[in-house]
N, C-alpha and C positions, 0 to 999 in steps of 0.2 A: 399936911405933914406926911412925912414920906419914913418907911419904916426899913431898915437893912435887914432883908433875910440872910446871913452868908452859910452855902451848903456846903457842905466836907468836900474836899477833893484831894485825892489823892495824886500826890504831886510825883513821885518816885513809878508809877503805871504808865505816868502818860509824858513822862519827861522826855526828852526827845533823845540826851544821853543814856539811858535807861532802855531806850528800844534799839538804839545803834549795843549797848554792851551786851544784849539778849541776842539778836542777831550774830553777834560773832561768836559766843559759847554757843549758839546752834551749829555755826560753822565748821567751829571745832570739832563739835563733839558728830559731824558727820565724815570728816575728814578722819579723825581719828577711828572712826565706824569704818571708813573704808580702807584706811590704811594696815586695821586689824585681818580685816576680811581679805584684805587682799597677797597679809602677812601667812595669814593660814594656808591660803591656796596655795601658796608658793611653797609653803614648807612640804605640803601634801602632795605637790608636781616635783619636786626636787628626789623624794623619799621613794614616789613609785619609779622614776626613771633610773636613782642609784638601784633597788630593789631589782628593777626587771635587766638592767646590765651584770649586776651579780648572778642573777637567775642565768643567764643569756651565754656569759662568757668567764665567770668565776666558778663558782660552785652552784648544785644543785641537790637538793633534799629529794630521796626514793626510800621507798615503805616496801619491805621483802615480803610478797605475798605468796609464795609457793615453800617448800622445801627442796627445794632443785640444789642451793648453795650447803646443805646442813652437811658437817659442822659448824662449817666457815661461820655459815649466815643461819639465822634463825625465822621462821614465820615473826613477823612483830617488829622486827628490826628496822631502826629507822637510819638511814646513812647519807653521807652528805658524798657528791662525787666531784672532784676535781676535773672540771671542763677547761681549764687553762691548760695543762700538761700535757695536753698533745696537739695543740694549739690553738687557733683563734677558727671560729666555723662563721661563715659570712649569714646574719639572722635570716630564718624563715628558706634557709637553704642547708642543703649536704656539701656546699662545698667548702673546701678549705683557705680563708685569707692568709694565714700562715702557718708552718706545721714545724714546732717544735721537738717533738720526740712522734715517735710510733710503738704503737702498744708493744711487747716484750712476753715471750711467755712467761706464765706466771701471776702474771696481773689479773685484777679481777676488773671487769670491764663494763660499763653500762651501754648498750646499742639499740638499732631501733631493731624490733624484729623484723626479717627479710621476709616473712607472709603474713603479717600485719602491722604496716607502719604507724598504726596505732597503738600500740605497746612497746612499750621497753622491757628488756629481757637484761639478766644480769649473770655472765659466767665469768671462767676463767681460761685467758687465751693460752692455748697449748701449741700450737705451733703457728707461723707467719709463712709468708711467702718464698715460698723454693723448697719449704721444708716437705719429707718426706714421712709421712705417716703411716704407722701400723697400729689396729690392735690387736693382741694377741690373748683372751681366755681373760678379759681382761686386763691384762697389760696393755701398757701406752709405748709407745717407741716413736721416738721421733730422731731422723736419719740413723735410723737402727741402735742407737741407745735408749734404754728404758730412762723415760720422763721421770724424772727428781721432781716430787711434790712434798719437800720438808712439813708443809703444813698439815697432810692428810688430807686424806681421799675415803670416803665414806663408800661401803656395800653394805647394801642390806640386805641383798638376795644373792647366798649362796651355790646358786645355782649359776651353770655357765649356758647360755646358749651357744650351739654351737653353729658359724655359721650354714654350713652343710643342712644341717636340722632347717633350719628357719633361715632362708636368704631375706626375708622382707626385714627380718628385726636383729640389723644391726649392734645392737648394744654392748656385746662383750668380743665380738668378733668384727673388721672393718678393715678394709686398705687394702692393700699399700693405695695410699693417693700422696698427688702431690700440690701441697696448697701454692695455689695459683697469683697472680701479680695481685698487689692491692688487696688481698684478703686476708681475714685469720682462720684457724680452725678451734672453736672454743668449743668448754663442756662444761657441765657443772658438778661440785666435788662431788656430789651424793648423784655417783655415776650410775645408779641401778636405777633412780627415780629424776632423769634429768629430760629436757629434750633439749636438744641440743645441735651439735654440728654434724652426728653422728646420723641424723636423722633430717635436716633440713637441706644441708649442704654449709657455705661458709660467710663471714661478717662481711661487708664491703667494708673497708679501713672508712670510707665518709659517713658508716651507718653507726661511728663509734661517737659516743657523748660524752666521755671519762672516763674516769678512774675512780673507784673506790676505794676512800681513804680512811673513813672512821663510821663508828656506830655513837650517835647523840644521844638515842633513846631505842630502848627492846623494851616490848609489854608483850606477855604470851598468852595476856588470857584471853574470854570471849565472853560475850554480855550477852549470849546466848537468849532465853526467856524475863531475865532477870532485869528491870528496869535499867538503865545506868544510874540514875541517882543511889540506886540501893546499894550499889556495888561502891559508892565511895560512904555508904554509912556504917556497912558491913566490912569495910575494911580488906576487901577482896581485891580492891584497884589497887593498892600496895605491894599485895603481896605477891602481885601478879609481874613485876617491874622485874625487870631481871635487872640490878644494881651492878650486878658487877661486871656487866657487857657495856655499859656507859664508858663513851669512852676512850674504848677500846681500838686501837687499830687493827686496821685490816690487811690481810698478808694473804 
């Protein structure tokens, strides 16, 4: 006599339909794995190349680290510069693919600095090419009418040098010169603490990056010994926001 053991088998493990429909939700689900990965990269290549064109040939964000511009501009001041408006600059060079306008006295300017083309420096161009410059105690003349600067011009040193006294220090005394093909002669409004053209010589028009158009953000304070977290518990990082420069355009 013969006795029937039957053992459990699980029928749905080893069915052969059951390993073809496991195989293709693996499929899927790597397909769909790389389809993600591959969704992300692209948005993340997309975002840095629209980024680094706007950076490149639209605008550009600069932090005022000196007081050369005061009143105009403030230490803290964060602004955005219009690199399109004077036209397109070919990357990773000074020269120009096409040129829209050229700076205007009056404008405040962003350029590289002509003795360290590692910095950018930020004034306002006073006179262009052909123009004839004087200063006089002081005074700006440019082709012998005194310079209109509606917006203000900042001294804070009553004093005049004169230039007889001191030939090396330029500051209140200067010219007549005549600004030369392709340059400008710029200064900065807070004319007693600036350095400027008055003291280096003058901008090559390809060493120009924009146009200063707006302030986005001013903060004037300083985090000095104070941890920074403490300064947003204390309430100090607020009150330090200068609110009502937000915003604000630049003239």
């Amino acid at each position: 006599m013969y006795t029937l053991i039957f053992l459990p088998y699980n029928f749905h493990k080893g069915s052969p339909m059951t390993a073809k429909r496991d195989e293709k939700k693996s499929l899927q689900g790597r397909l769909l794995q790389g389809t993600f990965s591959r969704e992300n990269i692209e948005a993340i290549v997309i975002a840095v190349v629209l980024a680094l064109f706007i950076r490149t040939f639209v605008v550009q964000a600069f932090k005022i680290p000196s007081g050369s511009m005061e009143e105009t501009l403030l230490i803290g001041d964060h602004i955005l510069v219009n690199k399109f408006i004077y036209g397109i600059t070919i990357p990773f060079t000074e020269k120009k693919l096409i040129t829209f306008a050229k700076p205007k006295p009056g404008d405040i300017i962003v350029f590289i600095y002509p003795e360290d083309p590692s910095k950018d420096f930020i004034k306002r161009v006073i006179a262009v090419e052909g123009d004839i410059l004087t200063i006089k105690d002081k005074k700006v003349f440019v082709n012998g009418k005194q310079f209109e600067d509606p917006h203000g011009v900042l001294h804070k040193d009553p004093d005049i040098i004169s230039s007889e006294y001191d030939r090396l220090n330029p500051r209140d005394n200067f010219g007549p010169v005549t600004v030369p093909p392709h340059a400008l002669f710029v200064m900065g409004d807070n004319r007693d603490r600036s350095l400027d053209s008055r003291f280096w010589g003058y901008v090559d028009l390809n060493k120009v990056k924009g146009k200063a158009f707006i302030i986005y953000w001013s903060w004037g304070g300083f985090f000095k010994d104070i941890p920074w977290i403490d300064y947003f518990y204390q309430f100090k990082f607020f009150k330090d926001v200068r609110w009502s420069l937000i915003g604000k355009i630049i003239h």
